[in-house]
N, C-alpha and C positions, 0 to 999 in steps of 0.2 A: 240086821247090820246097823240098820240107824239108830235103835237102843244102845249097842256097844259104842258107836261112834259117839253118840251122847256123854255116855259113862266115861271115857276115854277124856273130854274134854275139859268134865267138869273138874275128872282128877286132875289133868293139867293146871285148871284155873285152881284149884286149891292147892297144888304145888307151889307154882309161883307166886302165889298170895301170901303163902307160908316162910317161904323163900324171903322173898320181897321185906317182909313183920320182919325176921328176921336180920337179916342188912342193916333195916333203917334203924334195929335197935343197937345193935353192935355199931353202926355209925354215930348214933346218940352217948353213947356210952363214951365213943374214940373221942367225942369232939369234947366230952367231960372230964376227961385224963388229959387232954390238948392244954386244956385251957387252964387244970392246975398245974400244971408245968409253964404256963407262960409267968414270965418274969412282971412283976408289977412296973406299970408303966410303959411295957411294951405290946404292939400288937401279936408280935409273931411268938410264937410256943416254942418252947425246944427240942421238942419234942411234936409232933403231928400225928397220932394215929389212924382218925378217920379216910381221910386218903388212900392209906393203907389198906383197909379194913374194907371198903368199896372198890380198890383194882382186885384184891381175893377173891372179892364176891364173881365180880367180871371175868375171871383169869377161869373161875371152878364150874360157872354157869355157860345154860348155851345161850348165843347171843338171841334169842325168841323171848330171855328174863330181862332182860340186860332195862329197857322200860321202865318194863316194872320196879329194880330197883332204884333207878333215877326216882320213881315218881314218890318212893318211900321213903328214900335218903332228903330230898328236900324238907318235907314238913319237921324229921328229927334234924335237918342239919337248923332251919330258922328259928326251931325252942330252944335250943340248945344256944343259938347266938345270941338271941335276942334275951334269953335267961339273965345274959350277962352283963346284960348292956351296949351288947353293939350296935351301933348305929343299923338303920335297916338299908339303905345300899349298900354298908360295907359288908350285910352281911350276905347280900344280895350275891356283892362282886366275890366276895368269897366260892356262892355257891358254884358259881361258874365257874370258879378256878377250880374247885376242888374237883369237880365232877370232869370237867376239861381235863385233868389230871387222871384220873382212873379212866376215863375212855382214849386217851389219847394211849397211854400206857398198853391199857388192855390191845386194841385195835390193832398196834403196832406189834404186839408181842405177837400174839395169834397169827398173826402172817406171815411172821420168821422166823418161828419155833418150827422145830418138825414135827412131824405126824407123835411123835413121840408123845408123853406127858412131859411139862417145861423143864423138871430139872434131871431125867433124864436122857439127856444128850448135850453134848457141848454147846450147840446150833440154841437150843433153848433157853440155856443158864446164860449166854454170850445175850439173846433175844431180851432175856430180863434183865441184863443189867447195863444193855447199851439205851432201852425203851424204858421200861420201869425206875431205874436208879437217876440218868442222866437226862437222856431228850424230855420225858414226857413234866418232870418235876421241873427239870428247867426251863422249858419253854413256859409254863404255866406259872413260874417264879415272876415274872413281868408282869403279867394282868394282877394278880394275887397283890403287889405291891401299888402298882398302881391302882388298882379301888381303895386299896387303906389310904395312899397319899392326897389321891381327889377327894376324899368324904371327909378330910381332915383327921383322921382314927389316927393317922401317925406321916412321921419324917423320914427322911433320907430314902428315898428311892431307890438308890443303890444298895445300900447297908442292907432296907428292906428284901430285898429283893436275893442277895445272895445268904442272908439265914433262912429266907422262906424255902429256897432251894436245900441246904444243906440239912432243916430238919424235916423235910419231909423226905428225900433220898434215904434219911436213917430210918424214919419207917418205914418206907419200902423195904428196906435191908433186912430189919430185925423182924417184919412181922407181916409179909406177903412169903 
């Protein structure tokens, strides 16, 4: 029994290891199609997919991964910012939003979805689009604007603050 349980574990930790590689590259990737979509001279993208691309991961895994993709999405979300030039608080207070934003999302969904899978049942599709689309992007719209505006990366707190909302609710839409 303790040979199986063994074997049993190690496949798990090479699951979510796997799992995990996997996220952080597809989050690498979202934050590299983000950022050519950002308009020159602005902080915020018109686009957002890595948000996206980490409430999927959370929404499809069971929360025992959930960790492990945080701990992999960080390292690809600070090459990928830092690649570019961002400031490193900004790109610091990024990570917190972004990641604040996929679990905030996830957390809330998972609790008001029904036993169902999420978009089949109304209870679920209502879950993702009252959590995933509005609460969890918009709440997470404020801190996200304010690290850009405290580190100097950019202006208008407001202005900031309702595009960073508006383009990441459209990746939630099109691509979770």
């Amino acid at each position: 029994v303790g040979t199986c349980a063994r074997s049993l574990d190690v496949k798990r930790i090479l699951l979510t290891s796997g799992c995990a590689l996997l996220v952080g590259i597809s989050y690498y990737l979202g934050t590299r199609i983000g950022f050519a979509l950002t308009p020159r001279d602005d902080p915020i993208a018109t686009f957002w997919p890595p948000n996206a691309v980490l409430l999927a991961a959370l929404l499809l895994a069971p929360k025992r991964m959930w960790l492990a993709f945080f701990l992999a999405v960080f390292p690809a979300h600070m090459l990928a910012q830092l690649r570019v030039g961002v400031p490193v608080l900004t790109a610091l207070g990024w990570f917190i939003s972004n990641s604040s934003e996929a679990l905030l999302g996830a957390l809330c969904i998972t609790r008001y979805r029904s036993g169902r899978s999420l978009f089949d049942s109304v209870r679920g599709v209502l879950a993702f689009v009252v959590f995933g689309l509005l609460v969890a992007p918009l709440a997470t719209s404020f801190l996200d604007a304010a690290s850009v505006v405290i580190t100097g990366w950019g202006k208008n707190y407001w202005a900031l603050s309702g595009t960073r909302f508006l383009t990441n609710a459209l990746a939630e839409l099109t691509l979770v």
